[in-house]
DOPATI-764046 format. One line per 3 residues: number of its first residue (from 0); their letters; for each residue x, y, z of N, C-alpha, C. Coordinates in steps of 0.2 Angstrom, whole numbers. Atoms other than C-alpha are relative to their C-alpha. Last residue first. Layout:
% DOPATI-764046
NUM = A = X Y Z X Y Z X Y Z ~ ...
//
This chain:
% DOPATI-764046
247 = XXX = -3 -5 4 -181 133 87 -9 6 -2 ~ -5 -9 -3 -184 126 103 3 6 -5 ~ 4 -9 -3 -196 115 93 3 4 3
244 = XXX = 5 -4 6 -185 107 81 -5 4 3 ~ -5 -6 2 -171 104 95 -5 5 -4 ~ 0 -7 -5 -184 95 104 4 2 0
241 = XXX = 5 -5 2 -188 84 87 1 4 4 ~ 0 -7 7 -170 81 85 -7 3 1 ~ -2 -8 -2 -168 75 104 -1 2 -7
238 = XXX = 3 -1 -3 -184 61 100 6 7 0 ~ 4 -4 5 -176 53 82 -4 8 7 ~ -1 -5 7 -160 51 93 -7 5 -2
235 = XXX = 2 -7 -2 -168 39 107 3 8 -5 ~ 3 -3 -5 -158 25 103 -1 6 1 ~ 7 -2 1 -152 29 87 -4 -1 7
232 = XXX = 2 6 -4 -133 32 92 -6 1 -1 ~ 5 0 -4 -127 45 77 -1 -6 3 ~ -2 6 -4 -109 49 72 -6 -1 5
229 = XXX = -5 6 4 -112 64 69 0 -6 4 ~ -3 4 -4 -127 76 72 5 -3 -3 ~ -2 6 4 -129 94 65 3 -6 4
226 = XXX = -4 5 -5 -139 109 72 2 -7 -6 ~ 1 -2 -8 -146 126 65 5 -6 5 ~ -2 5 -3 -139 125 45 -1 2 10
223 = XXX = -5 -2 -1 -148 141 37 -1 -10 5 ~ -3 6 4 -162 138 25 6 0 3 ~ -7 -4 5 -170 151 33 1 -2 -3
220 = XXX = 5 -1 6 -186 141 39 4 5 -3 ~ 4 -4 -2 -171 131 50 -4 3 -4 ~ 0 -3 4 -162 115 45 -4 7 4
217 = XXX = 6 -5 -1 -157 102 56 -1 5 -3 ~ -1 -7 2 -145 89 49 -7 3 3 ~ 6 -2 1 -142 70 54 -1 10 1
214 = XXX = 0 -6 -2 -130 59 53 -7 4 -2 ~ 7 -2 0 -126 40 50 2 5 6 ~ 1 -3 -4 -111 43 40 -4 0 4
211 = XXX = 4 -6 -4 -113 34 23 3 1 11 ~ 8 1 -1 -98 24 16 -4 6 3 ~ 5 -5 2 -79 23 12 -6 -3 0
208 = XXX = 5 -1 8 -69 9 18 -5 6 1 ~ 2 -8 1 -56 5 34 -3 0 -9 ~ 2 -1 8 -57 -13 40 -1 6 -2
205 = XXX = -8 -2 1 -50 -14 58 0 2 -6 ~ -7 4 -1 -66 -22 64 6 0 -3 ~ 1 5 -3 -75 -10 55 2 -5 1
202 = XXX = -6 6 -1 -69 8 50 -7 -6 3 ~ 3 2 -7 -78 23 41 6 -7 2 ~ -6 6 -2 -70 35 28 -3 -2 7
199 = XXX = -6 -2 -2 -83 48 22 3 -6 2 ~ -4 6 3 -99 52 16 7 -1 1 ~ 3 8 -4 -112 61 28 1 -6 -3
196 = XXX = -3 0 -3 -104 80 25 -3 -8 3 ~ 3 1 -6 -120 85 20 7 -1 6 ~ 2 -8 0 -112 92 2 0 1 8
193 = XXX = -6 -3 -1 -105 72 1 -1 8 3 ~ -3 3 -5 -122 64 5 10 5 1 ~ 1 -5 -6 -129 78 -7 3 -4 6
190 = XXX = 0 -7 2 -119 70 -22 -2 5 6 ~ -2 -3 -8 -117 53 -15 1 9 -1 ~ -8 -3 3 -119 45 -33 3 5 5
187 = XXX = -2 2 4 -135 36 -27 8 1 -2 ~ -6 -5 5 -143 49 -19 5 -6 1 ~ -6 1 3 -160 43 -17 5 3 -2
184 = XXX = -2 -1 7 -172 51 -5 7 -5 -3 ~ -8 2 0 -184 43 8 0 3 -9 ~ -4 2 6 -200 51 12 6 0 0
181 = XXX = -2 -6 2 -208 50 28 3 -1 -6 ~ 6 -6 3 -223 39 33 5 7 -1 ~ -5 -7 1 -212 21 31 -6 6 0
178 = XXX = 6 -8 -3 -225 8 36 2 5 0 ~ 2 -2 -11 -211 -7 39 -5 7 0 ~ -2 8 -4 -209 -18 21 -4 3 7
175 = XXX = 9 7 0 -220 -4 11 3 -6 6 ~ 6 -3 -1 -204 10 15 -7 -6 0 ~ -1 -1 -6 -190 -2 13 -6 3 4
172 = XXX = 2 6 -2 -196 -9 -4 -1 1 8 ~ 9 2 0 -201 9 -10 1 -7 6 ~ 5 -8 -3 -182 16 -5 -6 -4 0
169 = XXX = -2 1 -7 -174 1 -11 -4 2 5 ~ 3 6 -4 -183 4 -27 1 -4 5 ~ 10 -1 -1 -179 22 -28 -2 -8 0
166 = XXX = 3 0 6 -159 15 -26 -7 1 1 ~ 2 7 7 -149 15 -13 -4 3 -3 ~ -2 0 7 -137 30 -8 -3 -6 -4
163 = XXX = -5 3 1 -147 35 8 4 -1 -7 ~ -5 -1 7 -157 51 14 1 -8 1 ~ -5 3 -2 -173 53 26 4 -2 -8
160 = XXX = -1 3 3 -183 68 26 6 -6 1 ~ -5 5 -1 -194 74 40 2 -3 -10 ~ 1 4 6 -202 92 37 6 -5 0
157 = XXX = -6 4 2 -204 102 53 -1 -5 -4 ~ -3 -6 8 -216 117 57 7 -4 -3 ~ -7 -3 -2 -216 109 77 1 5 -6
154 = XXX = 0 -5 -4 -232 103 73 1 3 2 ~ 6 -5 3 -228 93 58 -3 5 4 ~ -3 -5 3 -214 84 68 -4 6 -2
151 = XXX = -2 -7 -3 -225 81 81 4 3 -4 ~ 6 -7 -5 -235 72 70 3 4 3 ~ 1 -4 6 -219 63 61 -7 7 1
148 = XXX = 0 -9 -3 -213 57 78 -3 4 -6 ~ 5 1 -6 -218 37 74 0 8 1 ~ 5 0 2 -210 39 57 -6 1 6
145 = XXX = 3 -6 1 -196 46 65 -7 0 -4 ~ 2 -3 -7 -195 30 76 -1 9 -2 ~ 5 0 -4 -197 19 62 -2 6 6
142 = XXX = 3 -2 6 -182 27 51 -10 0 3 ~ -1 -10 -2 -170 25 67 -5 3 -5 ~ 2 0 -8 -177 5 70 1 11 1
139 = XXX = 8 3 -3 -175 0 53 -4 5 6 ~ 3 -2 4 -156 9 50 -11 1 -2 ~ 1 -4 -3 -152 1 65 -3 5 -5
136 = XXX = 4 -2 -8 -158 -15 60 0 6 2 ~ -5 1 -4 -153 -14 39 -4 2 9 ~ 0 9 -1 -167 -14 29 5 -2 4
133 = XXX = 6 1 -2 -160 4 21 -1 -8 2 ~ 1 2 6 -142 7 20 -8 -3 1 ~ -6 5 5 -130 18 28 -5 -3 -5
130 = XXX = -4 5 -2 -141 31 37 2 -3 -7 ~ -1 2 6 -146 52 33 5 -8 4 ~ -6 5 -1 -155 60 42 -1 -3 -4
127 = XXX = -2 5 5 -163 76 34 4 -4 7 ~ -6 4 -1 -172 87 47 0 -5 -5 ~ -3 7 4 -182 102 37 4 -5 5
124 = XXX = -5 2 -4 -188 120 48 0 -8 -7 ~ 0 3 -6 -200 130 34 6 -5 2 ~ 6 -4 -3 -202 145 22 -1 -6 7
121 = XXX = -2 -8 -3 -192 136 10 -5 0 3 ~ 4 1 -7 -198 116 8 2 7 4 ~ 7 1 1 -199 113 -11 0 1 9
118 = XXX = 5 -4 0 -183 121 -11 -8 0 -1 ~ -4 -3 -6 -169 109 -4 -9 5 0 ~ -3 -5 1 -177 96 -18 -1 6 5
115 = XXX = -1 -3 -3 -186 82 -22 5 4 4 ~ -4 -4 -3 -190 72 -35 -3 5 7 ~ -2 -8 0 -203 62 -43 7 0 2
112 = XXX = 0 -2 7 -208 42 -41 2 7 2 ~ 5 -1 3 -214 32 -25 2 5 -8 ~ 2 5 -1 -196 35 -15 -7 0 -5
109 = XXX = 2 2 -5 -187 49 -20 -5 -7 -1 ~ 10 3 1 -178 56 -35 1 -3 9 ~ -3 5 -1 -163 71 -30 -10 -6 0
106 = XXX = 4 2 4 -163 89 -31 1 -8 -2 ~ 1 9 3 -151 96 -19 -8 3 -3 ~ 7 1 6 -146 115 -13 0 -9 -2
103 = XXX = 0 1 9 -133 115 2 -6 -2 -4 ~ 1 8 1 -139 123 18 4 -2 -6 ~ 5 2 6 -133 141 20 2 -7 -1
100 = XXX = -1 2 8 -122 141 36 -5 -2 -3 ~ 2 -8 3 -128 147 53 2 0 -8 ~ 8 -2 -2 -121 131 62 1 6 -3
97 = XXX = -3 -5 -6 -104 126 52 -9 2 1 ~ 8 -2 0 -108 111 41 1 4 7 ~ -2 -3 -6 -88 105 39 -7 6 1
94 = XXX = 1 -5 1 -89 92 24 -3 5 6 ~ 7 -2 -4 -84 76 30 1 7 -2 ~ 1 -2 -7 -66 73 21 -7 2 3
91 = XXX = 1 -9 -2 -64 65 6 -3 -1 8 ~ 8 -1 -3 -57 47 7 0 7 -1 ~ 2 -4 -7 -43 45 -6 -5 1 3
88 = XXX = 4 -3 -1 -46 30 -19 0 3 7 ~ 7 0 -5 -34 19 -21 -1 5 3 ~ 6 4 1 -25 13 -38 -7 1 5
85 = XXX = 2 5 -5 -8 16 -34 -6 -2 1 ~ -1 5 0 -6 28 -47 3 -7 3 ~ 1 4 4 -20 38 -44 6 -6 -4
82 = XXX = 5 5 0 -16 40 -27 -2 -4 -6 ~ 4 -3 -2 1 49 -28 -6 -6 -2 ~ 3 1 6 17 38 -27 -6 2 1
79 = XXX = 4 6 -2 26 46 -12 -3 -1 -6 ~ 7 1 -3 41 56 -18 -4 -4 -1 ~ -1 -3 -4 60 55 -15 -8 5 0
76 = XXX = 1 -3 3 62 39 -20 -2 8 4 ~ 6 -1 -4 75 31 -9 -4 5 -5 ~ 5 -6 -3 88 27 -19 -6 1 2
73 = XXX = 4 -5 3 92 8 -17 0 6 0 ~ 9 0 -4 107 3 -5 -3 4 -7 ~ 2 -8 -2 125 1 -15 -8 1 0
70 = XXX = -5 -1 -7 135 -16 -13 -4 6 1 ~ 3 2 -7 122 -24 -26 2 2 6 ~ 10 -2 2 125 -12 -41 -3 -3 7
67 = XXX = 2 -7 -3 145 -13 -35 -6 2 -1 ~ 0 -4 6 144 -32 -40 -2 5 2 ~ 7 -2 2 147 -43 -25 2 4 -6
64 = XXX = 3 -7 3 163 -52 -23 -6 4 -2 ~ -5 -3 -2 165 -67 -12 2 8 -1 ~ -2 -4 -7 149 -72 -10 4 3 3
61 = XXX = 7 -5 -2 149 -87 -20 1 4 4 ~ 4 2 -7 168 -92 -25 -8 3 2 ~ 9 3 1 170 -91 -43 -5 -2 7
58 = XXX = 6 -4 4 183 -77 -38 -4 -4 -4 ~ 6 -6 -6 190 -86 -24 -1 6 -3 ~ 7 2 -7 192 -102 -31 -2 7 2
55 = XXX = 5 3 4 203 -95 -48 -6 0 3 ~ 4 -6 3 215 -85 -38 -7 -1 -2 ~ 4 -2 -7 218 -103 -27 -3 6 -2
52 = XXX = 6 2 -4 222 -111 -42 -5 1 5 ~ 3 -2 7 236 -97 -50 -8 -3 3 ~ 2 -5 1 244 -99 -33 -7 4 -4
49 = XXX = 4 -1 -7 245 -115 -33 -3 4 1 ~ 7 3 3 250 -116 -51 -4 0 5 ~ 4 -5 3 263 -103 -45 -6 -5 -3
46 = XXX = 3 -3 -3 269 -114 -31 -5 6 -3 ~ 6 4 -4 270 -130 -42 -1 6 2 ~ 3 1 7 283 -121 -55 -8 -3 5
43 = XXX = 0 -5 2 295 -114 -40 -9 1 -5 ~ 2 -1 -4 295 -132 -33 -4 8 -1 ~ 6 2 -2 299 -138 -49 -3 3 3
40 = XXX = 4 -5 4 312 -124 -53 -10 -6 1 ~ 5 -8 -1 319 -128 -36 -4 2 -5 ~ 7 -1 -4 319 -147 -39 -4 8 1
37 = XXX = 7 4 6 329 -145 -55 -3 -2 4 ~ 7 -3 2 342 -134 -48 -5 1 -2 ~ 3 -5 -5 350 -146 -37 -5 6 -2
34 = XXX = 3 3 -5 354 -157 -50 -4 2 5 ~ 6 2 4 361 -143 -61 -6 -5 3 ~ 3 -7 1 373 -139 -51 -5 0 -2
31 = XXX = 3 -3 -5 378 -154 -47 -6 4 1 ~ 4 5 2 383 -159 -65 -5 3 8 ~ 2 -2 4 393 -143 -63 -8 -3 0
28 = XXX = 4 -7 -2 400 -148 -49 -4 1 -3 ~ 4 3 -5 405 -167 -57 -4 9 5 ~ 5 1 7 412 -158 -75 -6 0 8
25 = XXX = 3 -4 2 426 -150 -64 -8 1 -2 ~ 2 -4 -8 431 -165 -55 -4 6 -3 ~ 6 4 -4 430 -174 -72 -1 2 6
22 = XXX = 8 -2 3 439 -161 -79 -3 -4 0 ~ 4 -10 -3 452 -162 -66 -4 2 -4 ~ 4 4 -8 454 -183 -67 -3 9 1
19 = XXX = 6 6 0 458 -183 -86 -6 5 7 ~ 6 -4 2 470 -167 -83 -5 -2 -1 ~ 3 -7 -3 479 -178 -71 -4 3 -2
16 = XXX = 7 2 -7 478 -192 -81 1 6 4 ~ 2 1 2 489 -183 -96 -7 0 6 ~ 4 -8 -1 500 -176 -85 -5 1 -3
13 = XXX = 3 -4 -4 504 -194 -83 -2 5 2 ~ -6 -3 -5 508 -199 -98 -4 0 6 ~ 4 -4 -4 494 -212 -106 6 3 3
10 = XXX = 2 1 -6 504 -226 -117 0 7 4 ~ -7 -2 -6 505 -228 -132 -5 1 5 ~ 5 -6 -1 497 -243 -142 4 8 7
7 = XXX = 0 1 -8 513 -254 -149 -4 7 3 ~ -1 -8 -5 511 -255 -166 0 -3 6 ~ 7 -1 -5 512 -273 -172 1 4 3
4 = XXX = 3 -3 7 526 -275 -186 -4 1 5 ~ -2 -5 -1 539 -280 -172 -7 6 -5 ~ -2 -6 -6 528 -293 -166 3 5 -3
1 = XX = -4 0 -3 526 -301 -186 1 4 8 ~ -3 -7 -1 511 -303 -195 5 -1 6
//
C-alpha cells in the first residue's frame, strides 16, 4: 500500500479538547457528589439500627415496664371473711347470771348412773361448781375441800353439786380415786356449762382456746340465782360459799 493511499487520522480541533476537558470537569462534581453521599446514607443507616436496637433492650428489659394489673394495688375487700369460712370457731360469751335471775333448768347423767336435774332440789339452797377437768390438782384439791364442808353444807339447807364436760366414767374414776361425797355431773356437750355461763374463751401462755371457767353458782330455795363466782382461786373458796350459803 502506498502513503498516499493511507488515511491520514484527523486531528482533534481545539474546540474539540475544550469541550473534552469541561465534561470532565463537569463529570468530576458530580462524581463527588455522590462520594460524599455514600457515607451519609451509611451513617444515617447505622443510627436507625441503633436506634431500632436500643427500642428492642429496653422493652425486654426486666423491670422496665410493668403490666397495668401489677401497677394497680389490690382491692381491699370490703368485708371480713365471716367465721364459717375461715374455719374458726367464735367464742361465745359467759352468759350474764344477774343476781335474782331464775336459775337455768338442766337434766344431765352423773357420776354412779342416773340423772340429775335443776328440779330434784326445789324447795332448797343448790351450789354448782363447776372446774375444767377432773384429776387435775386444782380441780382435786377444790372437789376435796367441798367434800370435807359437805356437813355444813347439809346444815346450812345446801345441796353440793359439781359440774365438768368429762364423761360418767371420769366422773366415777375421779370420785373412787379421792373419796368424792358429792355428786359430779356430766355435761359433755357444754349445755348447762354454757347456760351457767362457765364456757368460754380462756388463755394460757398466750394460747387463746375454749374451755370450762372454774366458777361457781349459788342458788337460793327459790331457784333464783343469789351469788356467782368467776374466775375462781380455790384456796379457801369452797369455805366463802359455804358462809354465803348460811347468810342466806
Amino acid at each position: 500500500m502506498s502513503k498516499q493511499s493511507r488515511k491520514k487520522s484527523p486531528k482533534t480541533s481545539p474546540a474539540d479538547k475544550s469541550a473534552g476537558k469541561s465534561g470532565a470537569r463537569a463529570k468530576a462534581p458530580a462524581k463527588a457528589a455522590k462520594t460524599s453521599a455514600a457515607p451519609a446514607r451509611k451513617t444515617a443507616k447505622k443510627a436507625v439500627k441503633k436506634a431500632v436496637s436500643k427500642g428492642s433492650k429496653a422493652s425486654t428489659k426486666p423491670g422496665t415496664a410493668k403490666p397495668a394489673a401489677a401497677r394497680r394495688p389490690a382491692a381491699k375487700s370490703a368485708k371480713s371473711p365471716s367465721s364459717a369460712a375461715t374455719g374458726r370457731e367464735s367464742a361465745p360469751r359467759p352468759a350474764a347470771l344477774a343476781e335474782g335471775a331464775k336459775a337455768p333448768g338442766f337434766s344431765l347423767p352423773r357420776d354412779g348412773g342416773g340423772t340429775v336435774s335443776l328440779a330434784d332440789y326445789a324447795g332448797q339452797k343448790l351450789v354448782l361448781f363447776f372446774y375444767p377437768k377432773a384429776n387435775t390438782p386444782g380441780c382435786t384439791k377444790e372437789a376435796i375441800d367441798f367434800t370435807r364442808l359437805a356437813a355444813a353444807f347439809a346444815d346450812a339447807g345446801a345441796a353440793v353439786l359439781g359440774v365438768s364436760a368429762d364423761t360418767v366414767k371420769a366422773q366415777d374414776n375421779f370420785r373412787d380415786k379421792h373419796g368424792l361425797a358429792v355428786p359430779l355431773v356430766s355435761d359433755e356437750h357444754h349445755e348447762m356449762l354454757e347456760a351457767y355461763g362457765a364456757w368460754g374463751e380462756k388463755s394460757l401462755y398466750g394460747r387463746k382456746f375454749l374451755g370450762i371457767i372454774r366458777s361457781t353458782v349459788l342458788i337460793d330455795h327459790d331457784g333464783r340465782i343469789a351469788k356467782v363466782w368467776r374466775n375462781v382461786k380455790v384456796d379457801g373458796h369452797a369455805d366463802a360459799v359455804l358462809a354465803a350459803a348460811q347468810g342466806l
